[in-house]
N, C-alpha and C positions, 0 to 999 in steps of 0.2 A: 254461726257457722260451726258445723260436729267435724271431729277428723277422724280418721280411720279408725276404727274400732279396733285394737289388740287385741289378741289370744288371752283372756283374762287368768290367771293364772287358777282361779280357787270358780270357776262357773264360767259362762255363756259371756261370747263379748258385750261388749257395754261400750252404749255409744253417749259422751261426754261431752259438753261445747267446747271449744277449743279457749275462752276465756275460765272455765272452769278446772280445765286441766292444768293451767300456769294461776289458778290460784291455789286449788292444792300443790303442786310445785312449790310456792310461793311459803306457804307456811309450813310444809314439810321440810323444806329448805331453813326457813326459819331456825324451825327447833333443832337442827343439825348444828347450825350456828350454836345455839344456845349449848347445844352435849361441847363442843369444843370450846366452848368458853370457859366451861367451866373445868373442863380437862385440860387447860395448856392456861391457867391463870396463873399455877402452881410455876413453870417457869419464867414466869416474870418476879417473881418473889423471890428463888433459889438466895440467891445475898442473904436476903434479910432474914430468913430462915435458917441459911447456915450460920451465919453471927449469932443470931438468938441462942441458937438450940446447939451449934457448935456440930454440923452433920457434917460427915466426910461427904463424899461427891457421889460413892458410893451407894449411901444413905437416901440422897439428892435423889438421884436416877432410878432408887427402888420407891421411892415416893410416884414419879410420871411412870416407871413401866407396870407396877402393880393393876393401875387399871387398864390398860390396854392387857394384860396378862388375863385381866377378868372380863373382857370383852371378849379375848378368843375362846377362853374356858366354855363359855356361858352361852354364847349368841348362837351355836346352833341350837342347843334345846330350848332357851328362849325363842329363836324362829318358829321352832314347830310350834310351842305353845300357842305363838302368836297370831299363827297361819289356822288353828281353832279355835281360839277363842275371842279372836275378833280383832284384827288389825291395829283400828282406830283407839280403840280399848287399850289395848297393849301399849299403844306409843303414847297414849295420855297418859299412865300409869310407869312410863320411866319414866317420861320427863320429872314428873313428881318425885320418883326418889333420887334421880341424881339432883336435883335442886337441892332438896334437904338435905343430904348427902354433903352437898358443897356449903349447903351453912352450916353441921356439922363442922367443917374444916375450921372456917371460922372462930370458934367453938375449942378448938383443940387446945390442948395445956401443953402436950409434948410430940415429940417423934409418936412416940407407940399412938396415942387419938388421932394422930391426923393418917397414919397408916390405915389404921381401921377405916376413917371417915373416907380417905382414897380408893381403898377398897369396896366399901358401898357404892361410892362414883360410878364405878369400874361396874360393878351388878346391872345399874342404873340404865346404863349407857351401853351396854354388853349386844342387843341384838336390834339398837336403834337405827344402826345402817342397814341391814342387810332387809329387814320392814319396809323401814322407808323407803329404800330403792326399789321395791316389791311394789308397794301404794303409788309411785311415782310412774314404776314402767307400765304400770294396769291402764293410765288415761291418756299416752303416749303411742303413735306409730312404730311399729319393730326396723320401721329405716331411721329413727333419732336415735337408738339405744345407744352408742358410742357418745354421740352431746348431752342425752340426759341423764348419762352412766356418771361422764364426768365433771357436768356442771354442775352436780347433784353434788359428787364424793368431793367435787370442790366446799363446799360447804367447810367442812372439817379443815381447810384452810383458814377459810373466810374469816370461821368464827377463832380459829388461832391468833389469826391477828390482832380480833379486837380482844382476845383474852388474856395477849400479852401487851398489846398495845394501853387499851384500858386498863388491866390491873395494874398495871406499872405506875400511870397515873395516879389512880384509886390508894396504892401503896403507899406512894410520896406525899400524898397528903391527910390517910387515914390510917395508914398501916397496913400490915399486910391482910389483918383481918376483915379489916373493908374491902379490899379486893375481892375476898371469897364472898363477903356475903352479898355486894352487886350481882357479883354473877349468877346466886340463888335467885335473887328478886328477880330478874331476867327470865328466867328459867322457869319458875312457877308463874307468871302471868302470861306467856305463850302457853304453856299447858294448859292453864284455867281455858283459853280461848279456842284453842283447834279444835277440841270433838265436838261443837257449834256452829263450826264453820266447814269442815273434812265431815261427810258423814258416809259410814258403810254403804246404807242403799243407795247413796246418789254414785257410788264409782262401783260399786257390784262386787266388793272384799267381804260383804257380811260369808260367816263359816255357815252352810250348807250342809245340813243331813242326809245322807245318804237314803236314796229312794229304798222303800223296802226290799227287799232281798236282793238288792246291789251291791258289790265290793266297792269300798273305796281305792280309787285310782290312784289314791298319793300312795297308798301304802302295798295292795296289791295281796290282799291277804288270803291264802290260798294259791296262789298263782308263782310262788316263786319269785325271790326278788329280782332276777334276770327279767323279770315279763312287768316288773313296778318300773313305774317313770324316775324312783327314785334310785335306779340302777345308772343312771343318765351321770349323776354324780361324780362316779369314779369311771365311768366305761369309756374312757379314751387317752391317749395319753398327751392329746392336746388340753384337755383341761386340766389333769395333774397339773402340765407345766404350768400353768396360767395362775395356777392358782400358787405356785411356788415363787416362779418369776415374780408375782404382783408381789409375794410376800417379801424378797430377798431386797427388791429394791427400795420398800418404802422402810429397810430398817435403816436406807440412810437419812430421810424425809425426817423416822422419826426424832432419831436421834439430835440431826437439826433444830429440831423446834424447840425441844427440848431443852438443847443447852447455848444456842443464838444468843438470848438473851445476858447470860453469864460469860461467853467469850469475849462479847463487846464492852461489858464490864471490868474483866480484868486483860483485856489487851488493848484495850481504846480509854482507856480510864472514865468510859460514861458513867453518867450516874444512874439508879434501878432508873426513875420515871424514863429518861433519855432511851437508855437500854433497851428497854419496854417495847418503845416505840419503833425505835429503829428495828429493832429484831423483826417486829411485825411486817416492815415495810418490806424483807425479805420471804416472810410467810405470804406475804400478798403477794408476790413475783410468784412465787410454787404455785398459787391458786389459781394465778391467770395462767400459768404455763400448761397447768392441767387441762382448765378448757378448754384454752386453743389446740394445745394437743390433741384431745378429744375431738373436736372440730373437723380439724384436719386429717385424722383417721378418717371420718365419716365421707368428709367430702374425697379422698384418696381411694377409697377403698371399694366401693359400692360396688366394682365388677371386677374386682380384684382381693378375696378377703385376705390370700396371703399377705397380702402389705400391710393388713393392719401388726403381723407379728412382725414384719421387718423394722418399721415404724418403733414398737417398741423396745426391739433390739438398737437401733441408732439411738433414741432417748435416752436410755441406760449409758450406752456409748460414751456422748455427749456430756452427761453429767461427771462419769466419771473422769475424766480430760480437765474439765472444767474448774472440779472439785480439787482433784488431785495438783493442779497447780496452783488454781488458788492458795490454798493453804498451805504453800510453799513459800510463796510470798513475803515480804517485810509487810507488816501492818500498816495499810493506806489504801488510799482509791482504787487501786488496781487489784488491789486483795481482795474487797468489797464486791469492787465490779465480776471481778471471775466466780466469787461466791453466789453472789446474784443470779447468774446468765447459770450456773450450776444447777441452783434450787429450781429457777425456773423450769426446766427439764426432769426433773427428780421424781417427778411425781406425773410426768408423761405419760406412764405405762399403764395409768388407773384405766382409761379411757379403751384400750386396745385390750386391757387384760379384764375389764367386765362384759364388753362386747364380746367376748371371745367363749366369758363362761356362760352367757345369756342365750349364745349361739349353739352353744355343744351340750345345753342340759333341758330335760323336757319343758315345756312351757308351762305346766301345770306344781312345778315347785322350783319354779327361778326365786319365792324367797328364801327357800332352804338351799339353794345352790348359790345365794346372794352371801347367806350364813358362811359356807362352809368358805368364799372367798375372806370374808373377814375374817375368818375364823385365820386363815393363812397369813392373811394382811399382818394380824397383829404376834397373832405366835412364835410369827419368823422374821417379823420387823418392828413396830409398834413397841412391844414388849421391851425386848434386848434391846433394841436400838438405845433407850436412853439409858439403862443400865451396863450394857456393858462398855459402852461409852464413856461412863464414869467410873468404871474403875478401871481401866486407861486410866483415866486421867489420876487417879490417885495415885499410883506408880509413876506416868511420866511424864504426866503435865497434860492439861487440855490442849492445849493446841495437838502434840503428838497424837493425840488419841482421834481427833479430827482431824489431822494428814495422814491416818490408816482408814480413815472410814470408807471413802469414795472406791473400796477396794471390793467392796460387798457388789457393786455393779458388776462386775465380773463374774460372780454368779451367776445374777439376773440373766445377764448377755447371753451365756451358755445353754441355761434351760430356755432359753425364748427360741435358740435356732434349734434346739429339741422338737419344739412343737411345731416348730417351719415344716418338718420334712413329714410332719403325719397329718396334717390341717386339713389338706382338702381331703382326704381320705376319711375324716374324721367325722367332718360335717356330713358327707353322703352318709356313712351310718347313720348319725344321728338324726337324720330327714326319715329314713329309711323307718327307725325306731317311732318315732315319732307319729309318721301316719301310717302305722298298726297300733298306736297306743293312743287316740286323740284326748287332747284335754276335755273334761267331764267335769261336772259338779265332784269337789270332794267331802 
């Protein structure tokens, strides 16, 4: 059974069997798993990395945000690259160096090698979301983009969990070095296997020459960039917000993940492997909270799109309420519990805020519109998030620096009712834009 052919972003729709679209799904999901495992292994180590090496918390937190700093850097002109040179190419080609990259880590003698080795990470993994959600939306319906927006960016939960889950494990009984180099082996044998299995011509992402004396449509050369699709980008002020909001809120996601592992450690006196685990068990709440949020955007929204920004304004809401008293809390169940039911929600707004920039930007470069979100995600959340998190906490203590965080939703809240009052206004442009510019072979 085929399902509705998408607007394919790079050529002509393409019609896919509906078992073939949730296998691609399936292993591009995969290796999302694998970029997050190997990027959030490093917080489940934090302890035995500061003992070793003796790192302020500071230190800590510029270790996890260095690569999300290199993600934002990076991922838009890795997008474009990737948007011509060939998708599938591209995404087998980081998976390979953030693998090595992470057995580098391994590898490391001191702070300065494993900075560098993070920072390669960080290269590695720079423009593997905003791709891969590109390869994913190409063999999907445009009425799932909100489920497969966030069942997708779920991943980078997913594989959080099993990065601190498993490393913490891996740690307590090989060290921390074993941690890192699991997660390489991980890493590199889903790569070895996806451009074997994912191929260009079977979902219609191979990069296409432009017919002779044709402009390309992505770029618009001659024509002014008001009349390129890649005007779509910035031309509204509902996707500025979107991409700001999506950024503001996941800097408290990030910072979460980040340092989970180490608050349960030195406020619950677990031990790493314990720590490990449990932290995860809270990254897995975030991850389920994401899709169903996602979910339920989809199913709420269908003749209604403002709802999807209301929806992400209540999430934010929610989290912050949640957050902010949790960790007010005396340490115990009820701490646990509000931290919980917090994360769950925290990462809500992925769902509503890539539906939102998939909706407002031409269809022929949602993977450089997918870019320039991550690009947000991590510049304004990801990044900071675990750093300045940590120095907080080197002045006044972790926990303080984690009962000022859930303050960053407040942001978020603000630019989301931004983009409430120009939305539907928004979208009629952009239809408007859209069919006088249709998607074309680029």
């Amino acid at each position: 059974m085929a399902i509705s052919p998408p607007i394919n972003e790079t050529g002509p729709a393409v019609h896919v069997t509906r078992r073939y679209a949730w296998v691609v799904f399936a292993l591009t999901f995969g290796l999302l798993i694998s970029d997050y495992m190997s990027r959030q292994v490093l917080n489940a180590v934090f302890p035995l990395l500061k003992a070793d090496w003796a790192l302020t918390d500071a230190q800590l937190g510029s270790l996890s945000g260095i690569v999300a700093l290199m993600v934002g850097l990076l991922t838009f002109p890795l997008s474009l690259a990737a948007d011509r040179w060939g998708r599938i190419r591209s995404l087998t080609l980081m998976a390979v160096l953030w693998s090595l990259a992470t057995l580098a880590c391994a590898l490391s003698r001191n702070y300065q090698d494993m900075f560098i080795a993070r920072l390669f990470v960080g290269v590695g993994e720079a423009a593997y979301g905003s791709v891969g959600i590109a390869v994913v939306l190409s063999v999907f319906p445009q009425n799932m983009r909100a489920t497969v927006t966030s069942a997708f960016m779920a991943g980078g939960m997913f594989g959080s969990v099993l990065g601190m889950g498993l490393g913490g494990v891996l740690a307590e009984h090989f060290g921390w070095r074993g941690s890192f180099s699991g997660m390489a082996i991980v890493g590199l044998v889903l790569a070895v296997a996806y451009p074997f299995i994912v191929r260009e011509s079977r979902i219609g992402t191979s990069p296409k020459r432009p017919e002779p004396g044709s402009t390309p449509a992505a770029v618009g050369a001659g024509k002014g960039f008001r009349q390129s699709p890649l005007w779509s980008l910035f031309s509204t002020r509902s996707v500025i917000c979107a991409y700001i909001g999506s950024g503001l809120q996941l800097f408290i996601s990030g910072a979460l993940m980040a340092w989970m592992p180490s608050f349960l450690n030195r406020y619950y006196d677990m031990e790493i492997d314990r720590a490990g685990v449990t932290a995860s068990v809270f990254v897995l709440a975030s991850g389920a909270g994401m899709v169903l949020c996602g979910m339920l955007s989809d199913r709420l929204c269908q003749n209604q799109p403002g709802r999807k920004i209301a929806l992400a304004v209540t999430y934010s809401g929610l989290c912050c309420v949640m957050l902010l008293v949790g960790f007010q809390q005396e340490p115990g169940v009820l701490q646990l519990a509000l931290i919980a039911a917090g994360m769950f929600v925290a990462a809500g707004t992925t769902g509503p805020a890539g539906a939102m920039v998939a909706n407002l930007t031409h269809p022929l470069i949602h993977g450089t519109a997918f870019a320039t979100l991550t690009l947000a995600n991590n510049l304004l959340g990801l990044a900071p998030g675990p750093f300045v998190t940590g120095l907080i906490a080197d002045s006044h203590g972790l926990m303080t620096a984690l009962q000022w965080l859930p303050l960053m939703s407040l942001g978020s809240i603000l630019v989301f009712m931004m983009a409430y009052r120009s939305y539907h206004g928004d979208l009629e442009r952009i239809a408007d834009f859209t069919a006088t510019k249709p998607a074309r072979a680029a």
